[in-house]
SEMAR-603237 format. One record per residue (C-alpha): residue number from 0; x, y, z; residue in one letter. Coordinates in Angstrom, 3 decimals. Each point is the difference from the previous one (the first is absolute). Example, Ala and Ser with C-alpha at 12.3 -4.5 7.8 and 13.67 -1.06 7.14 Angstrom:
2
<mifi n="0" px="12.300" py="-4.500" pz="7.800" res="A"/>
<mifi n="1" px="1.370" py="3.440" pz="-0.660" res="S"/>
***
This chain:
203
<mifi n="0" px="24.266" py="-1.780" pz="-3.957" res="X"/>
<mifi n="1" px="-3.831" py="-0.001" pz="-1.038" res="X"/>
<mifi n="2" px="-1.731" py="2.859" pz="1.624" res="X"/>
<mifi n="3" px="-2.727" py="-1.246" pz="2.828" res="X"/>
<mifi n="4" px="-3.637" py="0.207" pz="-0.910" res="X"/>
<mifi n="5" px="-1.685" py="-0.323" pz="3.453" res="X"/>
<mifi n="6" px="-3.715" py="-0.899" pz="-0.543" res="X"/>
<mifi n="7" px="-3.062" py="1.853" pz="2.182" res="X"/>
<mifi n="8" px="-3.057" py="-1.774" pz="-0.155" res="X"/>
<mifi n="9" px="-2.780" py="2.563" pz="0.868" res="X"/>
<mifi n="10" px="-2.345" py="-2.231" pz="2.009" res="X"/>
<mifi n="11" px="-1.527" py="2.203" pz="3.098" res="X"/>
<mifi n="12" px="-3.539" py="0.863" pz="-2.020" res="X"/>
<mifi n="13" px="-2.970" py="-0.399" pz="1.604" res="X"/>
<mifi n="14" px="-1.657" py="-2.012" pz="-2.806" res="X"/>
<mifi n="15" px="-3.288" py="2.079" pz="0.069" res="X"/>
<mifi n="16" px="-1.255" py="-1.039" pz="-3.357" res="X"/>
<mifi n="17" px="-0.188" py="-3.460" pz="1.147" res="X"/>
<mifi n="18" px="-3.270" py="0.509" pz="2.528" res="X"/>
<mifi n="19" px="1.528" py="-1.824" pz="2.839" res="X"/>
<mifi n="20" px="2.480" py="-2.304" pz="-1.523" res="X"/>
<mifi n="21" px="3.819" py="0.623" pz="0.235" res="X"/>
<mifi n="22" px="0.926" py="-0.148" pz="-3.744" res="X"/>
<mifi n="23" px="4.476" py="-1.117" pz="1.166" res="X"/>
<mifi n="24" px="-1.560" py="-3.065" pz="1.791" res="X"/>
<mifi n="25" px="-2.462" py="-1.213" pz="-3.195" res="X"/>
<mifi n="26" px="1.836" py="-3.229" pz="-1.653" res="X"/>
<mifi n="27" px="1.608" py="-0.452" pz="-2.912" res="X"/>
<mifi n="28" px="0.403" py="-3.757" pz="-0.421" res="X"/>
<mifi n="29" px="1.318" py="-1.208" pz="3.600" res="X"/>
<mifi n="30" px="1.051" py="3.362" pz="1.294" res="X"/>
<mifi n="31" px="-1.273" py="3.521" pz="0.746" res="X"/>
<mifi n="32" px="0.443" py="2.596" pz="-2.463" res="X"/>
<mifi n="33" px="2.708" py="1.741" pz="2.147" res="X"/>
<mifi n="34" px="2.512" py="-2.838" pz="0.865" res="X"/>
<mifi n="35" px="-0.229" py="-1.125" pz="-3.861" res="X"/>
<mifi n="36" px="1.127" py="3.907" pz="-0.942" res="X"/>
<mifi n="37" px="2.601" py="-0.417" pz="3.034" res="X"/>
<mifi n="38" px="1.291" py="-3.462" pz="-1.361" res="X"/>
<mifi n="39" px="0.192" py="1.562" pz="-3.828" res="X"/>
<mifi n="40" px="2.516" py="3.071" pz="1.244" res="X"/>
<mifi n="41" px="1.763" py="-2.286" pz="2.291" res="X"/>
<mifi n="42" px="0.942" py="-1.931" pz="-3.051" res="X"/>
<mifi n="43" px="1.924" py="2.554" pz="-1.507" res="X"/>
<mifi n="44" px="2.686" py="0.163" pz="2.666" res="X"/>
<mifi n="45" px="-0.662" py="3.396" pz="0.891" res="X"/>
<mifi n="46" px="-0.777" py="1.470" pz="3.787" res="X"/>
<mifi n="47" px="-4.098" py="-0.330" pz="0.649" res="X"/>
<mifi n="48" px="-1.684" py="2.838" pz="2.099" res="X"/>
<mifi n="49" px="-3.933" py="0.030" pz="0.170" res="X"/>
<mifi n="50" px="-1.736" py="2.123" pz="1.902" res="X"/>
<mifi n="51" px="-3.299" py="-1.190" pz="2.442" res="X"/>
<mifi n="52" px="-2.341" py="2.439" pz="1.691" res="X"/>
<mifi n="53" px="-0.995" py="-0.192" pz="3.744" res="X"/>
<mifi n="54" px="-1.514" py="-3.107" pz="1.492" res="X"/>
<mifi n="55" px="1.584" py="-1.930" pz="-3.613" res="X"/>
<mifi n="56" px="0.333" py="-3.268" pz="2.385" res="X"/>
<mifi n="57" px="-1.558" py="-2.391" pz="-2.946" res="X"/>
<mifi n="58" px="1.226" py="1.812" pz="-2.499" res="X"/>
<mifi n="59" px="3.709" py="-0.295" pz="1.569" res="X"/>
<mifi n="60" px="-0.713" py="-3.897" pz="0.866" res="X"/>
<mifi n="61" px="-0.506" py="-0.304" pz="-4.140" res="X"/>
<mifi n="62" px="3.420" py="0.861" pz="0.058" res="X"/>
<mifi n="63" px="1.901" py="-2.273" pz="2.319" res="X"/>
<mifi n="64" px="2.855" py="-1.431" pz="-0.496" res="X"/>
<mifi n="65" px="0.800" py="2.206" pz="-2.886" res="X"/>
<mifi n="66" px="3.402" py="2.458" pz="0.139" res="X"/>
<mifi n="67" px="-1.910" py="3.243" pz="-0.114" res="X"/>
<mifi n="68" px="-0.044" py="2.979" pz="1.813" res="X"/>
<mifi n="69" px="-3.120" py="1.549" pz="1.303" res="X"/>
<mifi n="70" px="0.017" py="2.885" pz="-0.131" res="X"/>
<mifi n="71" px="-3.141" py="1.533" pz="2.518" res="X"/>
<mifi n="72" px="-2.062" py="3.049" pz="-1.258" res="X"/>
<mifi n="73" px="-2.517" py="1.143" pz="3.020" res="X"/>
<mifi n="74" px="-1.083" py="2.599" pz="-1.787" res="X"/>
<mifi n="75" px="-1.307" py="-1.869" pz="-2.828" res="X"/>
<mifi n="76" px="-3.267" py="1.429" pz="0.116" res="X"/>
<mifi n="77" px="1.399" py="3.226" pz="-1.607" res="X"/>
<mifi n="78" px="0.427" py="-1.514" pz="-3.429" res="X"/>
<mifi n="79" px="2.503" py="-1.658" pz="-1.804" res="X"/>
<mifi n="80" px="2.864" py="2.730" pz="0.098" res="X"/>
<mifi n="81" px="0.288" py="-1.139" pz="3.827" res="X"/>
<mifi n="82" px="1.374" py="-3.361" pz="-1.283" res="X"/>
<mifi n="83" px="2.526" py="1.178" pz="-2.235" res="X"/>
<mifi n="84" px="1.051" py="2.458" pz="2.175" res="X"/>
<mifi n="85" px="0.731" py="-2.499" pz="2.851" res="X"/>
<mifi n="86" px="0.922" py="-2.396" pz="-2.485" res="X"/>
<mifi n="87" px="2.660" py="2.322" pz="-1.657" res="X"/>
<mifi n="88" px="1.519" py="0.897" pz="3.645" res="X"/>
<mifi n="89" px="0.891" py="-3.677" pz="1.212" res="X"/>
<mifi n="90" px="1.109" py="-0.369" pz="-3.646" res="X"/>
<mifi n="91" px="2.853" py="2.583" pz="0.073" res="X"/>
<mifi n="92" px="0.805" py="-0.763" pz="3.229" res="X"/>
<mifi n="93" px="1.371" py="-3.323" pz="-1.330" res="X"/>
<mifi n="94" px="0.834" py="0.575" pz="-3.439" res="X"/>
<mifi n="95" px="1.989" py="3.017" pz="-0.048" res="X"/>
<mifi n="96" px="2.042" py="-0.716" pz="-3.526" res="X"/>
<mifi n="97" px="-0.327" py="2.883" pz="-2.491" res="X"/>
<mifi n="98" px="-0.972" py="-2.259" pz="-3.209" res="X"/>
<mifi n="99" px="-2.855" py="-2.345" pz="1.845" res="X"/>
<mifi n="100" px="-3.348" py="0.651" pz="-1.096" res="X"/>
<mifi n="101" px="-3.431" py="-1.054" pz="1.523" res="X"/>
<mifi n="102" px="-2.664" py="-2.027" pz="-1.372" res="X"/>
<mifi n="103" px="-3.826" py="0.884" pz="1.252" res="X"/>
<mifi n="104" px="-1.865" py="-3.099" pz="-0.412" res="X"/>
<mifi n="105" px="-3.453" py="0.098" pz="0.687" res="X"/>
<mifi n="106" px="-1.300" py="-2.758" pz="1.842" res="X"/>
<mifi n="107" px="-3.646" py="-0.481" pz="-2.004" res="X"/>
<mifi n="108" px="1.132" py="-0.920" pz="-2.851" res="X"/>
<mifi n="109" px="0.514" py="-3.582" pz="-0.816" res="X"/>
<mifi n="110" px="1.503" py="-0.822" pz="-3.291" res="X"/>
<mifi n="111" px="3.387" py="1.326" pz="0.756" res="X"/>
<mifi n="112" px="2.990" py="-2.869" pz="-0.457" res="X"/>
<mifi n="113" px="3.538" py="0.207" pz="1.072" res="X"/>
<mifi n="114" px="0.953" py="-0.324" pz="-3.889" res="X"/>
<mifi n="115" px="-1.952" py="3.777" pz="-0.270" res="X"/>
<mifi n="116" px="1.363" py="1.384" pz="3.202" res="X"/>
<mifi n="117" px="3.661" py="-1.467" pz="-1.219" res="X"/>
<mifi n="118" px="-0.548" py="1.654" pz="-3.172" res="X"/>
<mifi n="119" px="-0.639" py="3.767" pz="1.682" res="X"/>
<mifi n="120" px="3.172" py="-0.827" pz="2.028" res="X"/>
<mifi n="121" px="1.999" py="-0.442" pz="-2.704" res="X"/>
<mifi n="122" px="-1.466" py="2.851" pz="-2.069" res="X"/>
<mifi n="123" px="1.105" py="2.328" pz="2.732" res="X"/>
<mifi n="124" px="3.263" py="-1.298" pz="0.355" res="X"/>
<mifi n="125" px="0.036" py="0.569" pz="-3.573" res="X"/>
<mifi n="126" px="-0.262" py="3.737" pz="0.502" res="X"/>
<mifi n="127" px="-0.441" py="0.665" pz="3.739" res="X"/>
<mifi n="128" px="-0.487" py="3.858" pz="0.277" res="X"/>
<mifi n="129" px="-3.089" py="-0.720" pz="-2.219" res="X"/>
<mifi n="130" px="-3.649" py="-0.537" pz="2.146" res="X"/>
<mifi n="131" px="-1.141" py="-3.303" pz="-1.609" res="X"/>
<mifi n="132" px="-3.884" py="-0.852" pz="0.002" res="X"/>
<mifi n="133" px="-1.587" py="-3.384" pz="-1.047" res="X"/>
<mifi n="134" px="-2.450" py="0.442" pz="-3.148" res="X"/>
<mifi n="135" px="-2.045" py="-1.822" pz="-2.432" res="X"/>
<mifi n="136" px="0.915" py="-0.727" pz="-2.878" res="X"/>
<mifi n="137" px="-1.887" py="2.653" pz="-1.779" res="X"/>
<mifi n="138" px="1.819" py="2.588" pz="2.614" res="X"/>
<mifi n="139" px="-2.245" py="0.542" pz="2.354" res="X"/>
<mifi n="140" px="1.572" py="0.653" pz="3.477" res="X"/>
<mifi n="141" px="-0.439" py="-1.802" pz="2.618" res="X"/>
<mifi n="142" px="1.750" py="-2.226" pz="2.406" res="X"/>
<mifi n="143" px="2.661" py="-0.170" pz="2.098" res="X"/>
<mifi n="144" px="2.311" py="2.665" pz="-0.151" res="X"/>
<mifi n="145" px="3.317" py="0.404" pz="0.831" res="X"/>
<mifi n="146" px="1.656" py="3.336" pz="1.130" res="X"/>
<mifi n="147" px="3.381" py="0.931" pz="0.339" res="X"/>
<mifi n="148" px="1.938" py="0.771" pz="3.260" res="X"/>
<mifi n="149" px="-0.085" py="3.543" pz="-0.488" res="X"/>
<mifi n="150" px="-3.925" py="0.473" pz="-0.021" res="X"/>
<mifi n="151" px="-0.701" py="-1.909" pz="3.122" res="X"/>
<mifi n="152" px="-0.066" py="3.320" pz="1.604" res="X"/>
<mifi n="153" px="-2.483" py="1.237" pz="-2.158" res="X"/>
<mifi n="154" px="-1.996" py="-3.788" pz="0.366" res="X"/>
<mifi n="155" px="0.416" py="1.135" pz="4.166" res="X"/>
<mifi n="156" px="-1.822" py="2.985" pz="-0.083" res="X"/>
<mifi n="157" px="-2.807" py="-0.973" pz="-1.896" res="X"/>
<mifi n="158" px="-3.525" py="1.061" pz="1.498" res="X"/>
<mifi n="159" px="-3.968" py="-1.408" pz="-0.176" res="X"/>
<mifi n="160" px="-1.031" py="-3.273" pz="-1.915" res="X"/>
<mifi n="161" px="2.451" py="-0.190" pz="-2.627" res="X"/>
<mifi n="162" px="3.058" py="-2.335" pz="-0.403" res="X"/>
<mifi n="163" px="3.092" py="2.042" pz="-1.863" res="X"/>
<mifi n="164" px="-2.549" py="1.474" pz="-2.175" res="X"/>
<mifi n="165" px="1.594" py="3.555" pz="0.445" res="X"/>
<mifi n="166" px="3.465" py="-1.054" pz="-0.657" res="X"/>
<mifi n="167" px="-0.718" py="-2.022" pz="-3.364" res="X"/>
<mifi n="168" px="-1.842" py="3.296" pz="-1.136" res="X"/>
<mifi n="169" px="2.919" py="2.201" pz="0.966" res="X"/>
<mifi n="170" px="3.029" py="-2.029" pz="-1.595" res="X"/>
<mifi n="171" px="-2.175" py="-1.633" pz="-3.195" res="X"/>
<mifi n="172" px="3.369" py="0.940" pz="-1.836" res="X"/>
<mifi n="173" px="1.188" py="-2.787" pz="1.514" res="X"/>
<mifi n="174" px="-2.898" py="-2.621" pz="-0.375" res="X"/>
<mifi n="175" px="1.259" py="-3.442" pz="-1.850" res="X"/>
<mifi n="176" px="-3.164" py="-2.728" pz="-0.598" res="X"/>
<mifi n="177" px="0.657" py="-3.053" pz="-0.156" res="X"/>
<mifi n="178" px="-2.797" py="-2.497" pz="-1.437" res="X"/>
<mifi n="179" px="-0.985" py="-2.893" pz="1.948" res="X"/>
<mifi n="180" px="-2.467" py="-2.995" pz="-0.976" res="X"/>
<mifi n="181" px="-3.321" py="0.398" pz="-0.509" res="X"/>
<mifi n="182" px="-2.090" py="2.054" pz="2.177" res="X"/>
<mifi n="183" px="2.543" py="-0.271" pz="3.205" res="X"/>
<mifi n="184" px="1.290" py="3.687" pz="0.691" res="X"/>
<mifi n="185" px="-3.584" py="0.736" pz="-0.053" res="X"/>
<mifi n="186" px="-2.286" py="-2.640" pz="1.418" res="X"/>
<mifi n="187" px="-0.794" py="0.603" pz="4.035" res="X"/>
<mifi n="188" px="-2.661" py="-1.678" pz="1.782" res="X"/>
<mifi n="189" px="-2.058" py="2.418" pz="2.526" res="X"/>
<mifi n="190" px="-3.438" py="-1.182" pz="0.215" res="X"/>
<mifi n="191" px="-1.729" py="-3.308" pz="0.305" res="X"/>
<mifi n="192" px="-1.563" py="0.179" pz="-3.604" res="X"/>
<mifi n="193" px="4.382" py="1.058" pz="-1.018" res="X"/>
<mifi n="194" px="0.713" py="-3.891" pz="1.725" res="X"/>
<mifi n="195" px="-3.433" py="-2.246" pz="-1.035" res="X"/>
<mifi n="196" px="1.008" py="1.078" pz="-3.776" res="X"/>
<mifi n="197" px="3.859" py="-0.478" pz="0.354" res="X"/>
<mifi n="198" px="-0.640" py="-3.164" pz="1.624" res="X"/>
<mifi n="199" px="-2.741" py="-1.236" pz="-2.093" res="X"/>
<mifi n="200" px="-2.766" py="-0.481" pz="2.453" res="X"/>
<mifi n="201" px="-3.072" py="1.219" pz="1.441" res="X"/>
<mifi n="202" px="-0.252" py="2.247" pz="2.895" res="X"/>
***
């Protein structure tokens, strides 16, 4: 049987770049940023966690009616770490198999498809004790990244504003890239200049 790839979409950040606006609720077509990323991991079959800060009522509503988990992080404030860590716990609580890995998704980033995500998946289930991280096609890390079972400990521990940062520099033996389309592993949009040039409109 196909090892599990549960997916973790990191989306408890306090948008501060966007000077008031929440940067998961801007649209993309008919629906906020956040319930299209949802929709696109959903796709793939696999179990859907995403993680919401305190007081994340709207940014929960964009998601209802989807099979997700939230995950709740209410000490988001302390920087990104704080999510995976959370994240990570209700993970292995419910995916205890030895060969799943976990995908961290990031939730500001919007030109990820299922085909891409698919693509990782099947990569890692290619060669699952490998950590395998979405790229251009030039090489140029980026995103998502799937670990194996065996560092989710490490992904736990992790401290400050970092995502698995730490663990990716301590077991780069082990890094596979895999290129995806265009600019996708790399593009994220954090500001309202990032979203009036992706979208192709003024401020």
């Amino acid at each position: 049987m196909d090892p599990t790839v549960a997916i973790l979409i990191l989306a408890a950040g306090a948008s501060t770049r966007m000077r008031g606006r929440d940067k998961l609720l801007q649209p993309i077509g008919d629906r906020p940023i956040l319930r299209r990323i949802a929709e696109t991991a959903l796709k793939t079959g696999m179990p859907v966690w995403v993680t919401l800060p305190p007081d994340a009522g709207t940014r929960q509503a964009a998601l209802d009616g989807l099979s997700v988990r939230i995950v709740p992080v209410p000490d988001a404030q302390l920087g990104m770490s704080r999510s995976l860590v959370r994240g990570v716990g209700e993970v292995m609580a419910e995916e205890p198999g030895i060969e799943a890995g976990l995908m961290i998704l990031p939730a500001d980033m919007p030109d990820f498809t299922t085909e891409a995500l698919d693509g990782l998946i099947h990569a890692f289930r290619s060669a699952p004790q490998q950590i395998w991280r979405g790229s251009t096609a030039e090489g140029q890390p980026g995103h998502p990244t799937i670990f194996p079972r065996d560092l989710w400990p490490e992904l736990a521990k992790v401290t400050g504003d970092e995502g698995g940062r730490s663990v990716l520099l301590a077991h780069r033996d082990r890094l596979s890239l895999l290129p995806l389309p265009g600019t996708m592993a790399l593009r994220d949009l954090d500001t309202p200049e990032d979203w009036a040039a992706y979208l192709g409109r003024p401020l």
